[in-house]
C-alpha positions as CSV (number, residue, x, y, z in Angstrom):
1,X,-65.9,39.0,11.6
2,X,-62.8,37.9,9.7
3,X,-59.7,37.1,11.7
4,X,-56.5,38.8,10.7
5,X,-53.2,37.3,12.0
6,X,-49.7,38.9,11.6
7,X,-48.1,37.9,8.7
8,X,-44.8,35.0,10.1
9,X,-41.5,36.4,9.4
10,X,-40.3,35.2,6.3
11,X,-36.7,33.6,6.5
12,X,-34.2,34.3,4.4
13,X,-33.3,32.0,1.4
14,X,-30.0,31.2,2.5
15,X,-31.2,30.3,5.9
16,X,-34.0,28.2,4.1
17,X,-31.6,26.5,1.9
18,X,-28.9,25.8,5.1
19,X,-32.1,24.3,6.9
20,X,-33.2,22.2,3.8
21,X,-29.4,20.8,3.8
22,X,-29.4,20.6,7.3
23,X,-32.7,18.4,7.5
24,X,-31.1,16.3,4.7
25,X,-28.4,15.6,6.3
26,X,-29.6,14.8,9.2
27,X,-31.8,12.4,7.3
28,X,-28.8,10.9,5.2
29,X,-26.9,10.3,8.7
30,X,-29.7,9.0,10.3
31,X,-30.5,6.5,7.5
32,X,-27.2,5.5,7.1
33,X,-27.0,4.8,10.8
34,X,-29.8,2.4,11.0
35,X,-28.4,0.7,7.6
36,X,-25.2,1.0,9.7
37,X,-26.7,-1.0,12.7
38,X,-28.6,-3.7,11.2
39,X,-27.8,-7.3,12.2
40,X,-26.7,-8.2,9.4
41,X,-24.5,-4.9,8.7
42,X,-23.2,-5.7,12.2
43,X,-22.5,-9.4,11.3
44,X,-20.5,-8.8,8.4
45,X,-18.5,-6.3,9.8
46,X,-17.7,-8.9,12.6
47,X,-16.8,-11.3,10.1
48,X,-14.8,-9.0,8.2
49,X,-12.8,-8.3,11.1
50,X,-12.6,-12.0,11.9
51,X,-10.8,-12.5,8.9
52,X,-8.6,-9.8,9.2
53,X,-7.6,-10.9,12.5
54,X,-6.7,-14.9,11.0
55,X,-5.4,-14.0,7.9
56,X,-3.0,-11.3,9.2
57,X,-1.7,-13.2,12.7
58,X,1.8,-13.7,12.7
59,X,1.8,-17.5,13.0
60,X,-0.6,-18.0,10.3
61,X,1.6,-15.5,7.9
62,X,4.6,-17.4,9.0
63,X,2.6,-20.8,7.9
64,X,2.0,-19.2,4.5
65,X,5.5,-18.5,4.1
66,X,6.4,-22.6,5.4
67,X,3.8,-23.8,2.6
68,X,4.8,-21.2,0.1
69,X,8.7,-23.0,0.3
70,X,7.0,-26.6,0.4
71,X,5.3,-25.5,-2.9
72,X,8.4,-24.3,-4.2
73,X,10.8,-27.2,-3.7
74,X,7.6,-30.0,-4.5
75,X,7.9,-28.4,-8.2
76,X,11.8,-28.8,-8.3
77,X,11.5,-32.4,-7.1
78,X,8.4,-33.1,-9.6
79,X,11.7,-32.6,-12.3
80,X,13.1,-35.9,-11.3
81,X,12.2,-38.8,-13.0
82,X,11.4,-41.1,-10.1
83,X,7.9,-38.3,-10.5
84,X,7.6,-38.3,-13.8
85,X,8.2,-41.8,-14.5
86,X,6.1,-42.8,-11.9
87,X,2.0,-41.8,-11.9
88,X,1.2,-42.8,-8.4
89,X,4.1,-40.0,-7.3
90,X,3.2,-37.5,-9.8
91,X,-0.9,-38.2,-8.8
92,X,0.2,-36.9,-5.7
93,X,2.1,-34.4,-6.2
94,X,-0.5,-32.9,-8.2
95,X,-2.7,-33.5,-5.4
96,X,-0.7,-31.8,-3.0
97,X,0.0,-28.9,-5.1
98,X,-3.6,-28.3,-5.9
99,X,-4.4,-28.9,-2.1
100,X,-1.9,-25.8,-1.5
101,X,-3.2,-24.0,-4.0
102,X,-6.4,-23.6,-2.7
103,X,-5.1,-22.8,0.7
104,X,-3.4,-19.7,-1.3
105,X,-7.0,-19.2,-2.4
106,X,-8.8,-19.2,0.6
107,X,-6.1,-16.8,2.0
108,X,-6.1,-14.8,-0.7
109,X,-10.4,-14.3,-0.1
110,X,-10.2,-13.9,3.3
111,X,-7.4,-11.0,2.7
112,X,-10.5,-9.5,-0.3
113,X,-13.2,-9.9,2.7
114,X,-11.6,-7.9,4.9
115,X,-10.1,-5.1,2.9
116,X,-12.7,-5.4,0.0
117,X,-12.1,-3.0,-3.1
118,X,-8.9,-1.2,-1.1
119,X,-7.1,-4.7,-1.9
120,X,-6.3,-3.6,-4.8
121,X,-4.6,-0.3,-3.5
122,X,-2.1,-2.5,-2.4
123,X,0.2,-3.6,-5.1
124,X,2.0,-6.5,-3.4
125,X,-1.9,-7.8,-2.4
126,X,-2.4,-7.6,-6.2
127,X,0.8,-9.3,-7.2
128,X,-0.5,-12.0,-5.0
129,X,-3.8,-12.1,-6.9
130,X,-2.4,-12.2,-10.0
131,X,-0.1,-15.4,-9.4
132,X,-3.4,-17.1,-7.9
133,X,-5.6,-16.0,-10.4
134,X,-3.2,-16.7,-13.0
135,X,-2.7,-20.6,-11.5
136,X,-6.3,-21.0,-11.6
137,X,-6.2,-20.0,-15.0
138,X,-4.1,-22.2,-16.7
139,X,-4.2,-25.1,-14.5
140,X,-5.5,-27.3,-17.3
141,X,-2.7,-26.1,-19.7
142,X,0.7,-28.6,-19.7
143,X,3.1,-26.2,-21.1
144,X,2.0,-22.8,-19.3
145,X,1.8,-25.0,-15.7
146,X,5.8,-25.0,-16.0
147,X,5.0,-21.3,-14.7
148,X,3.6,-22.7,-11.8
149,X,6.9,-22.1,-10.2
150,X,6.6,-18.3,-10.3
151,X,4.5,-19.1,-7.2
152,X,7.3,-18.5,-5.0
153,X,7.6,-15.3,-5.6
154,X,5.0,-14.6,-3.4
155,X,7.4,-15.1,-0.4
156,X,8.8,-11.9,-1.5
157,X,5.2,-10.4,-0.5
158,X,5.8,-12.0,3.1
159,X,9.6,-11.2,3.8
160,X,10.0,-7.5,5.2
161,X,14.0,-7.5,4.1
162,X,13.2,-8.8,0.3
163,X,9.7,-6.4,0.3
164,X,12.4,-3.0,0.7
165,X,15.1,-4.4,-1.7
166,X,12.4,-4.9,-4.5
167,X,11.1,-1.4,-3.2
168,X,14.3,0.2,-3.7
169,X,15.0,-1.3,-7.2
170,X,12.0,0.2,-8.2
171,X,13.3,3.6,-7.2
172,X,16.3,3.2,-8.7
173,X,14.8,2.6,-12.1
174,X,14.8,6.2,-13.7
175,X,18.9,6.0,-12.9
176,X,19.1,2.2,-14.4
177,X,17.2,3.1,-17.2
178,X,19.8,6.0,-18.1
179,X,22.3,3.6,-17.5
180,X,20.9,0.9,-19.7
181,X,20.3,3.7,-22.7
182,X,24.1,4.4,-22.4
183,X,24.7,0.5,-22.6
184,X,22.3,0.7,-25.8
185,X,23.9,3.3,-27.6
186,X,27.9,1.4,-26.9
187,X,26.2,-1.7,-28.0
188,X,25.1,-0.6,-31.3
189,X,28.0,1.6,-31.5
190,X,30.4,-1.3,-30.9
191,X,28.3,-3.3,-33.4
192,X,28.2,-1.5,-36.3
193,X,32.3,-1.0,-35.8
194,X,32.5,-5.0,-35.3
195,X,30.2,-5.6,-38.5
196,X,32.2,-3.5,-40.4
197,X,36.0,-4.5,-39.2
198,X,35.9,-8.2,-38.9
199,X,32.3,-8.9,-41.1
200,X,35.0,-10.3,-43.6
201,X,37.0,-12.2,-42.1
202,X,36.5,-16.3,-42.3
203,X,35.9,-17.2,-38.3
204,X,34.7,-20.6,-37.0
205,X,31.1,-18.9,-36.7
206,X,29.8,-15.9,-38.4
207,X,30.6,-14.2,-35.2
208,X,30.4,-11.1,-36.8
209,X,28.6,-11.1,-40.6
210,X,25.3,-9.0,-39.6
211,X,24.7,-6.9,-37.2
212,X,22.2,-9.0,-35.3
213,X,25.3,-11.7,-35.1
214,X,27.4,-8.6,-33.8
215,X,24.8,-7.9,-31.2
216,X,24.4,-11.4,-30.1
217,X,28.5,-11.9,-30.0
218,X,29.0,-8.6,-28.0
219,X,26.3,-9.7,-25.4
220,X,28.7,-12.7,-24.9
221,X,31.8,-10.7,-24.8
222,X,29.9,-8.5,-21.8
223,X,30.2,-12.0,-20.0
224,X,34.2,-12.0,-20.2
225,X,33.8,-14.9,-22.8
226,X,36.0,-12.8,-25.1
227,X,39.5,-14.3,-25.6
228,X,38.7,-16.5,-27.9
229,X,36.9,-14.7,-30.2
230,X,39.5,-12.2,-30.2
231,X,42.7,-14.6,-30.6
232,X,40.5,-16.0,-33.8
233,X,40.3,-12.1,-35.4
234,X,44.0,-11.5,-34.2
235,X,45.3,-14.5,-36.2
236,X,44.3,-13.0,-39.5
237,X,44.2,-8.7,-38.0
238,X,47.2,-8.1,-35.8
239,X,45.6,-5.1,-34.8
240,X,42.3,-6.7,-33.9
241,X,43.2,-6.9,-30.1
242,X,42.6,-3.4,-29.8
243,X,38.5,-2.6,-30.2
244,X,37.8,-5.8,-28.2
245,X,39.7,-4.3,-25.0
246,X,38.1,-1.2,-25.8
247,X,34.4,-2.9,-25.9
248,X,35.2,-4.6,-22.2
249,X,36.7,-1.5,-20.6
250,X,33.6,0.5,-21.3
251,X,31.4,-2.7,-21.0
252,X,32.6,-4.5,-18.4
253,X,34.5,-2.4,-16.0
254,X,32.8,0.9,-16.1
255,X,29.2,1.0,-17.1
256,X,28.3,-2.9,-14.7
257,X,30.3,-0.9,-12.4
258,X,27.8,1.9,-11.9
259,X,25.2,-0.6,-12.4
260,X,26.6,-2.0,-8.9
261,X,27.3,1.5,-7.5
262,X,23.4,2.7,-7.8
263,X,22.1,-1.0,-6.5
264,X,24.1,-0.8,-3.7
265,X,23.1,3.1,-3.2
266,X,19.6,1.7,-3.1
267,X,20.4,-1.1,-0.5
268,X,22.5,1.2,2.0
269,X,19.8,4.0,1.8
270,X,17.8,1.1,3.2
271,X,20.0,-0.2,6.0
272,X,20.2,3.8,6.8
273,X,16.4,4.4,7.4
274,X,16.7,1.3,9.4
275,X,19.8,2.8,11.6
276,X,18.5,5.9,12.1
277,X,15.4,5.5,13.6
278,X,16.0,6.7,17.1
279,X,15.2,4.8,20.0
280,X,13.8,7.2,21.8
281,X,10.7,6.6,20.0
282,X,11.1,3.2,20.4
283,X,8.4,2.7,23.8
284,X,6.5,5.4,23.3
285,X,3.5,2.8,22.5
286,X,3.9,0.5,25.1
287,X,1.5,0.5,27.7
288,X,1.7,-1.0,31.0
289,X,2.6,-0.8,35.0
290,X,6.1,0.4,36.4
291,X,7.9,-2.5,37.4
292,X,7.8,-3.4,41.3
293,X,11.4,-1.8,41.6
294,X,9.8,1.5,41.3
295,X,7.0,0.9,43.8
296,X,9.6,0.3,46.8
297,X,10.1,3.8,47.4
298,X,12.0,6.8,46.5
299,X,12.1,9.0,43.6
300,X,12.7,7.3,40.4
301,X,15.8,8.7,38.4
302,X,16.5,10.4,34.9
303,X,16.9,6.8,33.5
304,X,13.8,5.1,35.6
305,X,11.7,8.3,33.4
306,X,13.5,7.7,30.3
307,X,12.4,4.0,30.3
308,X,8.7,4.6,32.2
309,X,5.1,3.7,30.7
310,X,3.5,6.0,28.4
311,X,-0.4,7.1,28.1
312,X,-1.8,6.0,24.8
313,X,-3.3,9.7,24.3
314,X,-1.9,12.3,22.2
315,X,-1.9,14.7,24.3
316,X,-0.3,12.3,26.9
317,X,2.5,11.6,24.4
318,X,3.7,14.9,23.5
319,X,4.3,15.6,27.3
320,X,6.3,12.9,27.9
321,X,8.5,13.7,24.5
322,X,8.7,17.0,26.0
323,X,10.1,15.6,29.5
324,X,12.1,12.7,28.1
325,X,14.0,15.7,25.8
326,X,14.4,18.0,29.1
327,X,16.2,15.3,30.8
328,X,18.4,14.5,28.1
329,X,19.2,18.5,28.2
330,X,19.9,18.5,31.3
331,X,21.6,15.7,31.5
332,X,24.3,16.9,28.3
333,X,24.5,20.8,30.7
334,X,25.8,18.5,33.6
335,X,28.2,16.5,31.5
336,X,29.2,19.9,29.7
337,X,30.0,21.3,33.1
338,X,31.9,18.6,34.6
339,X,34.2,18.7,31.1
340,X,34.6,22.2,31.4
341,X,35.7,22.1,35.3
342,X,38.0,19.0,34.1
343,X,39.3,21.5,31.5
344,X,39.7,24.1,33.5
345,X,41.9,22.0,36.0
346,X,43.9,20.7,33.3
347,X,45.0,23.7,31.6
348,X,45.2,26.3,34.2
349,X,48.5,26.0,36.2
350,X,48.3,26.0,39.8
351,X,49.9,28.9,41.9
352,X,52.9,28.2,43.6
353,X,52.6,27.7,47.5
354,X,53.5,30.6,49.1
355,X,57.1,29.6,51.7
């Protein structure tokens, strides 16, 4: 006899579909989890991680910056001639340098190990890498080694103070490069007026004949070498005094001046980001016993809570934010009490005692 069965409930498609991802997932995060835990997975992540922990200790930063100076003031000295002159002190000095060079090398690698292809997220990594890659480059070349010295530049990549005053010229660039338009335009302005005025007269040096020549002249003039340009014009234009003191007015005193102004805008937005970072924040990361003071007994005060350990969890943290700014209210109602019973003492006249 033939055998019916019920017929299986079918799912519906977006169930099947959900499953199918589901299975697949499931599948993707298990393979990737056995890739994941492989020895030798396990072993490069370990040495990643060694390297980051080297390359990135204090000491062996502060070491990079020592060699990075050594570097620096070994390619001043090679200038001398007691290097030049002499190939046994120039054979080492090569030596040395190209000893140091590979040390920035290997640092440089280890810093690629451990980030890998985020490195180059990090544009003062990749200003690094571009000096050592560049140095490897033209090692072999005489005149482009003169460069060489641009290697010192990288202590500007190890120096917190130096890393924010590059980082705030680079924000004050759109305003320096309105300022440095303006400076274009009274240049060529200034030039053209020059060209034409004095292009004539018979100077020591064609100071201003051509325009170019009026450029190059003004430049100068922008450095307050001026006087003596001007006293040659005046000798033969009475009159000739006049656009030169205009040109360094505008020049000189007004348009460096903002120049200044914006620089040291940058620099003091700096030293205020610094300033106002309150220090109540300042041990909320620290981790670590009360100190044995606080064990003897006795409630600890307002400041022994201010000043105690603090759990590393978030949750942890936003309580004890919420109690250290409780006590600080409280302790600004007491101190606006006690100045408003002092107050009321002061101004409030006493009643004369009855006789």
């Amino acid at each position: 006899m033939p055998i019916y069965s019920e017929p299986r409930p079918q799912a519906p498609e977006g169930s099947s579909r959900e499953m199918d991802n589901t299975v697949h997932a499931s599948n993707t995060n298990g393979a990737n989890s056995g890739i994941s835990n492989t020895p030798i997975v396990r072993k490069l992540d370990d040495l990643r991680k060694a390297c980051g922990a080297i390359v990135n200790d204090q000491h062996v930063q502060l070491g990079i910056i020592v060699l990075i100076i050594i570097n620096a003031i070994m390619m001043g000295i090679a200038t001398f001639d007691f290097v030049s002159e002499n190939p046994k002190v120039d054979t080492a000095f090569e030596k040395t340098d190209k000893a140091l060079l590979i040390i920035f090398t290997i640092e440089l690698s280890m810093q690629l190990i451990f980030h890998g292809w985020k490195m180059f997220k990090d544009g003062w990594l990749v200003f690094d890498f571009i000096i050592v890659v560049l140095s490897w480059a033209f090692a072999g070349l005489q005149i482009i080694r003169a460069f060489r010295i641009f290697r010192a530049l990288r202590i500007i990549t190890r120096i917190e103070t130096m890393k924010n005053l590059v980082a705030a010229l680079f924000d004050i660039m759109p305003r320096l490069g309105a300022i440095s338009a303006l400076l274009v335009l009274i240049f060529y302005i200034f030039a053209v007026l020059f060209t034409q005025l004095f292009g004539d007269l018979t100077l020591s040096e064609p100071f201003f004949s051509r325009l170019d020549y009026s450029l190059l002249t003004l430049f100068v003039m922008m450095t307050m070498e001026w006087a003596d340009v001007a006293r040659e014009c005046m000798d033969q234009v009475w009159w000739a005094w006049a656009p030169f003191i205009a040109f360094i007015m505008i020049t000189g005193f007004i348009v460096f001046n903002l120049i200044i102004a914006v620089v040291c805008d940058a620099v003091a937005v700096i030293e205020n980001k610094e300033d106002l970072e309150p220090d109540l924040f300042s041990g909320m990361l620290e981790i670590g016993s009360k100190d044995e003071g606080g064990e003897e007994g006795g409630e600890a005060g307002p400041q022994d809570q201010l000043e105690g350990p603090i759990i590393g969890s978030d949750e942890a943290l936003v309580d004890d934010l919420a109690q250290r700014i409780s006590l600080v209210l409280d302790s600004q109602k007491e101190m606006l009490a006690t100045l408003e019973l002092l107050t009321r003492d002061t101004l409030v006249p006493s009643l004369p005692a009855e006789e």
